[in-house]
FIKOLZA-1660 file (N, C-alpha, C; in steps of 0.1 Angstrom, whole numbers, plus 5000, padded with zeros to 4 digits):
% residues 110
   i   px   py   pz ch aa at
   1 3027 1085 6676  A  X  N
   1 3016 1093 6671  A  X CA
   1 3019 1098 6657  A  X  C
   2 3012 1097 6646  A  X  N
   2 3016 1097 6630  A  X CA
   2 3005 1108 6624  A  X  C
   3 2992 1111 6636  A  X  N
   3 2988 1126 6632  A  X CA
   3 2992 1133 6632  A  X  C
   4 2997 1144 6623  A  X  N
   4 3003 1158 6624  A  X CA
   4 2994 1164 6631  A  X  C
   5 2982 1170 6631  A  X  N
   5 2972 1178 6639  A  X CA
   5 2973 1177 6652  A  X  C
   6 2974 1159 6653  A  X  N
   6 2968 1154 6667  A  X CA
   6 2989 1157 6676  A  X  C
   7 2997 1156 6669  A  X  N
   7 3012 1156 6673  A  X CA
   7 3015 1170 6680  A  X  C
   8 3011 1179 6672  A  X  N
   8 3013 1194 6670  A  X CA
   8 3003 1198 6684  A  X  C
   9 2993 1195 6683  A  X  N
   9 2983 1199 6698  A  X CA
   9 2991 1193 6710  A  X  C
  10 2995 1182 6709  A  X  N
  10 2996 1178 6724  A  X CA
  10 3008 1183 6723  A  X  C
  11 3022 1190 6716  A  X  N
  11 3035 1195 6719  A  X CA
  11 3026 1213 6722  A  X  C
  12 3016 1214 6717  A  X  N
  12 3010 1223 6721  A  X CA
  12 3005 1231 6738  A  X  C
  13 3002 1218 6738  A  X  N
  13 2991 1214 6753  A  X CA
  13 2982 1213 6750  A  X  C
  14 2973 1209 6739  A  X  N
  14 2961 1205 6740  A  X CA
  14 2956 1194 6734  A  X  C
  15 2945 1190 6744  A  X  N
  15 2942 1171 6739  A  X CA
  15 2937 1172 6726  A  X  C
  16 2942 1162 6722  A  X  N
  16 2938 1158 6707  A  X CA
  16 2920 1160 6703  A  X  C
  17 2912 1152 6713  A  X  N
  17 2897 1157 6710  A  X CA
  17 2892 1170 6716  A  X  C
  18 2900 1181 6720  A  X  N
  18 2897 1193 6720  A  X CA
  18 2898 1200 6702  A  X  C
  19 2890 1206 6699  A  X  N
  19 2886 1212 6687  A  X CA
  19 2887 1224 6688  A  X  C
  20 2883 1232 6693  A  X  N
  20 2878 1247 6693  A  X CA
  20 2892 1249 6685  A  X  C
  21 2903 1250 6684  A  X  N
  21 2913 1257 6678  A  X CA
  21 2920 1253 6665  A  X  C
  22 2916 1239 6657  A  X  N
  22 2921 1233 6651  A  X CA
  22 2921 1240 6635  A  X  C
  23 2912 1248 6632  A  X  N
  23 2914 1256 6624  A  X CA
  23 2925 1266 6622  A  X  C
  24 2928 1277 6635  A  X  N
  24 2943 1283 6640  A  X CA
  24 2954 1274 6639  A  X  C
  25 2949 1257 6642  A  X  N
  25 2969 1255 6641  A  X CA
  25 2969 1246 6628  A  X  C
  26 2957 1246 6620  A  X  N
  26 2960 1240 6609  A  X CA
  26 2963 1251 6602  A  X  C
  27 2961 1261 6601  A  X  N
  27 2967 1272 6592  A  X CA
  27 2982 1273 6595  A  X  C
  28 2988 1271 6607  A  X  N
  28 2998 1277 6614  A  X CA
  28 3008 1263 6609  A  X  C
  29 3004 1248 6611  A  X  N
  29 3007 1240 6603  A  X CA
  29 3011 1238 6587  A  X  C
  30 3001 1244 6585  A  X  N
  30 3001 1240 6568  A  X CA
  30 3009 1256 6562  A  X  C
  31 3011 1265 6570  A  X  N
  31 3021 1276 6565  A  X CA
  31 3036 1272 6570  A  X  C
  32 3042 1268 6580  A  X  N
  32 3051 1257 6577  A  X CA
  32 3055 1247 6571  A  X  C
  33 3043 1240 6565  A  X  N
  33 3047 1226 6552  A  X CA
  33 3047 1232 6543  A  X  C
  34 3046 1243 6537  A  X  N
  34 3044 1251 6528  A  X CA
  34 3062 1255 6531  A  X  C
  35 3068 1265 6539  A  X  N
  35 3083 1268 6537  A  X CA
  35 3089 1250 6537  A  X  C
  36 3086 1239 6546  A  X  N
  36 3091 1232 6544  A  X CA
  36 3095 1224 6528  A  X  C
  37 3083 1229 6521  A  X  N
  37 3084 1226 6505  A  X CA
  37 3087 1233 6499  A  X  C
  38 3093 1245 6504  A  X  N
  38 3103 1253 6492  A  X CA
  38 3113 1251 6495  A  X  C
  39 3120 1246 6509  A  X  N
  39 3135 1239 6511  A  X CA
  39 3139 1220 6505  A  X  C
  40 3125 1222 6501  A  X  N
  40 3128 1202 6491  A  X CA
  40 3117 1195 6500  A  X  C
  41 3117 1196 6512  A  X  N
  41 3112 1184 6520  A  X CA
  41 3095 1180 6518  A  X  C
  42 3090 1170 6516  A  X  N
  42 3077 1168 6517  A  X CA
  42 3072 1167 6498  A  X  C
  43 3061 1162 6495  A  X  N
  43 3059 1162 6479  A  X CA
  43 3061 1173 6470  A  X  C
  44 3066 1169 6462  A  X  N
  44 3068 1182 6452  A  X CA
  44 3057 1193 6449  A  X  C
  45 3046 1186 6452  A  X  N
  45 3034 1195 6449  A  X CA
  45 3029 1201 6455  A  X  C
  46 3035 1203 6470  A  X  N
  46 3032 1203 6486  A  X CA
  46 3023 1198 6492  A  X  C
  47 3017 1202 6500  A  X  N
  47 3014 1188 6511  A  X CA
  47 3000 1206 6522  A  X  C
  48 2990 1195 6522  A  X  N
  48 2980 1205 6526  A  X CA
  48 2973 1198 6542  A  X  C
  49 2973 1200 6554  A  X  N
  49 2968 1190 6562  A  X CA
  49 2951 1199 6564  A  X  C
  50 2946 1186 6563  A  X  N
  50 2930 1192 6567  A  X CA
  50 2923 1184 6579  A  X  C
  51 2931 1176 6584  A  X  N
  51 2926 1172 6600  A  X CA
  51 2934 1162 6608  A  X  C
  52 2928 1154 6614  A  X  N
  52 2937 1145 6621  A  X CA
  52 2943 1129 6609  A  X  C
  53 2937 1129 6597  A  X  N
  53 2939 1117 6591  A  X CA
  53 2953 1122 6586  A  X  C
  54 2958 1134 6584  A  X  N
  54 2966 1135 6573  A  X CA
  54 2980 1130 6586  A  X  C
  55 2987 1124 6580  A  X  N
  55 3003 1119 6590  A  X CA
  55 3014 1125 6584  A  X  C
  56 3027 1122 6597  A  X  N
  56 3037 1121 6589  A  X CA
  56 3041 1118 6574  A  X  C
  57 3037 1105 6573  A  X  N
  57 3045 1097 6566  A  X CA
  57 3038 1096 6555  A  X  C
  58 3028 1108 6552  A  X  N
  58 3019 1111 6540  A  X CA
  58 3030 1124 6538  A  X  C
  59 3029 1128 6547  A  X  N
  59 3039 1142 6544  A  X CA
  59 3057 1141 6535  A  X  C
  60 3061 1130 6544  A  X  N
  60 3078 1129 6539  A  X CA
  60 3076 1113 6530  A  X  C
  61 3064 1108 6532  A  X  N
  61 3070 1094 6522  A  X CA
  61 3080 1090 6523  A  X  C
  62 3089 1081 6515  A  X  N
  62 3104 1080 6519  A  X CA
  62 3117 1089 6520  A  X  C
  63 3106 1099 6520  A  X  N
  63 3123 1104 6526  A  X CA
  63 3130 1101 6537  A  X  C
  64 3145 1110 6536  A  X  N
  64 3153 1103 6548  A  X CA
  64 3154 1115 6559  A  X  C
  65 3144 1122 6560  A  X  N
  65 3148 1134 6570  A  X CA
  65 3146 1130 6576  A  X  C
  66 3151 1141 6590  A  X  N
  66 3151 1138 6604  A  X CA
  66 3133 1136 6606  A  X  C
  67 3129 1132 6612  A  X  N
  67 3119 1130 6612  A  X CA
  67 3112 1144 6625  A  X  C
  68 3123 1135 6635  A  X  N
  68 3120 1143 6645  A  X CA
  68 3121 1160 6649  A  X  C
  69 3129 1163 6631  A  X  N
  69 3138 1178 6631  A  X CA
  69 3120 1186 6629  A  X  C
  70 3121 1178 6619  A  X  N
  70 3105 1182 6610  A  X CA
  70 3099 1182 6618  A  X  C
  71 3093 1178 6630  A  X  N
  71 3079 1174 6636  A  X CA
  71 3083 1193 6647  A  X  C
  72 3101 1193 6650  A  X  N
  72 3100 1201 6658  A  X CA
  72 3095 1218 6651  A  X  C
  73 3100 1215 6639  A  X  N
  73 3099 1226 6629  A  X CA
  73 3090 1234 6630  A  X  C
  74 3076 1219 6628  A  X  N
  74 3064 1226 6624  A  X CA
  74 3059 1232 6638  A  X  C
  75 3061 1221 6646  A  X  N
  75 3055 1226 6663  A  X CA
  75 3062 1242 6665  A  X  C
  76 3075 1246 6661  A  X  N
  76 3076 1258 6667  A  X CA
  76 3070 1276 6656  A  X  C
  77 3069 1265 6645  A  X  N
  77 3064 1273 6635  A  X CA
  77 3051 1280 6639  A  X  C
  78 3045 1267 6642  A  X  N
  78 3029 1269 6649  A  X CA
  78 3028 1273 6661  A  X  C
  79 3036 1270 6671  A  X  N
  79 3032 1280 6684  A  X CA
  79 3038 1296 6681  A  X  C
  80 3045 1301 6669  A  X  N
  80 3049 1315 6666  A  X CA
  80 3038 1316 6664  A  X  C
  81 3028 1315 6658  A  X  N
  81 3018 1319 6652  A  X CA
  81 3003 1318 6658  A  X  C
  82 3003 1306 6665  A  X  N
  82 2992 1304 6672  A  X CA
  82 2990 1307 6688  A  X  C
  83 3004 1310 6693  A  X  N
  83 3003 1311 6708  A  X CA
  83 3020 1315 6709  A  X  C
  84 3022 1330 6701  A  X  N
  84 3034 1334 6708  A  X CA
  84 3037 1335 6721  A  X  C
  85 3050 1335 6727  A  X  N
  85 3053 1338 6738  A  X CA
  85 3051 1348 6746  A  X  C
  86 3051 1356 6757  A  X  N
  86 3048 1370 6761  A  X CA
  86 3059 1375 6761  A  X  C
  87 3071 1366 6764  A  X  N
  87 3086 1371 6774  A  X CA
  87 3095 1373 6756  A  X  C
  88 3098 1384 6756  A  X  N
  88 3106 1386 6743  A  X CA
  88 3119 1379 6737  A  X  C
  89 3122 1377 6755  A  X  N
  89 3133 1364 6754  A  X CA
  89 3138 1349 6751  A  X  C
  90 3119 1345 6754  A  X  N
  90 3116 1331 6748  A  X CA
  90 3109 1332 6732  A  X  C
  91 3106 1343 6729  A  X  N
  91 3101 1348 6716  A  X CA
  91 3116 1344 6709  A  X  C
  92 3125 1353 6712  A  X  N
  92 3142 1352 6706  A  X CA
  92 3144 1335 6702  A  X  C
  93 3145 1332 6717  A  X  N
  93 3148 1320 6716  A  X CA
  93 3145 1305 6709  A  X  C
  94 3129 1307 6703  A  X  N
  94 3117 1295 6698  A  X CA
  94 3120 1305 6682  A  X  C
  95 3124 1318 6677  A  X  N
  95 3130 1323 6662  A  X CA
  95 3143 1318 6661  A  X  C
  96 3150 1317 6669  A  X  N
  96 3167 1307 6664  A  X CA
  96 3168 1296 6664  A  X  C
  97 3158 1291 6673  A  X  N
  97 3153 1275 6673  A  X CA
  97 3148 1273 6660  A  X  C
  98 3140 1283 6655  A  X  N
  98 3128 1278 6639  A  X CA
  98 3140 1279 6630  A  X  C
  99 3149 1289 6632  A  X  N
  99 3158 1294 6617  A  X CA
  99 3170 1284 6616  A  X  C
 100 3178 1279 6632  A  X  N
 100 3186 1269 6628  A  X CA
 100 3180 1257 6623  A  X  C
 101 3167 1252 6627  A  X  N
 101 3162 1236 6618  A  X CA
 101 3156 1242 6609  A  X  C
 102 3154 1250 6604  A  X  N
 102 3152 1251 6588  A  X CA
 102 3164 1252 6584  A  X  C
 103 3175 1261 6587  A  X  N
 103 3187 1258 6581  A  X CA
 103 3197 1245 6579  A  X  C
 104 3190 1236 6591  A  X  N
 104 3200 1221 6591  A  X CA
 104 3191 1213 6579  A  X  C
 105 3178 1218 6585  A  X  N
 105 3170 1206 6575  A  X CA
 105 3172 1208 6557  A  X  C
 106 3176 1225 6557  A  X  N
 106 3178 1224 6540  A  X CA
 106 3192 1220 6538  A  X  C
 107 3201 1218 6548  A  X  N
 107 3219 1213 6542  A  X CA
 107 3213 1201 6541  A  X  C
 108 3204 1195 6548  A  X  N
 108 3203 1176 6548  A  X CA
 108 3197 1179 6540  A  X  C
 109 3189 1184 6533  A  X  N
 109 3181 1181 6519  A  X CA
 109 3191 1179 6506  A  X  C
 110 3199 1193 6508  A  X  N
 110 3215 1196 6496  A  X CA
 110 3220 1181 6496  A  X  C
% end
């Protein structure tokens, strides 16, 4: 699956032709590609997703990142935002999760 929108929903739980929310997690997306482009990763000019056409591999082009670091990134970026946790404990846990792969993903960028 090479949709960002459509990738991010189903790690979500929600099917890809479900709509009602896609506005919520494209903000919640595209404010993650946004920190992802201040640590190097994605076009210099940043990178804007506005539906299911926009992909990966519009996003990183040749680069050599983890692919899979990034896909996790953005998904936990976006459920902070779009569907925090209740339990403060899995809240802790999905913030050390976001802060170590932003911190691996910018040493692989160095």
């Amino acid at each position: 699956m090479d949709s960002i929108l459509d990738s991010i929903k189903k790690m979500l739980g929600l099917a890809d032709d479900y709509d009602a929310f896609d506005i919520d997690i494209l903000i919640g997306i595209n404010s993650a590609l946004m920190t992802l482009n201040q640590c190097g990763i994605g076009p210099a000019d940043g990178y804007v997703v506005t539906g299911r056409n926009n992909t990966w591999s519009d996003f990183l082009g040749s680069d050599r990142i983890d692919l899979e670091a990034v896909k996790m990134y953005v998904y936990v970026s976006t459920r902070m935002l779009f569907d925090p946790p209740a339990s403060s404990s899995v809240a802790s846990a999905l913030e050390n999760t976001k802060k170590e792969l932003e911190w691996r993903l910018n040493v692989q960028v160095d």
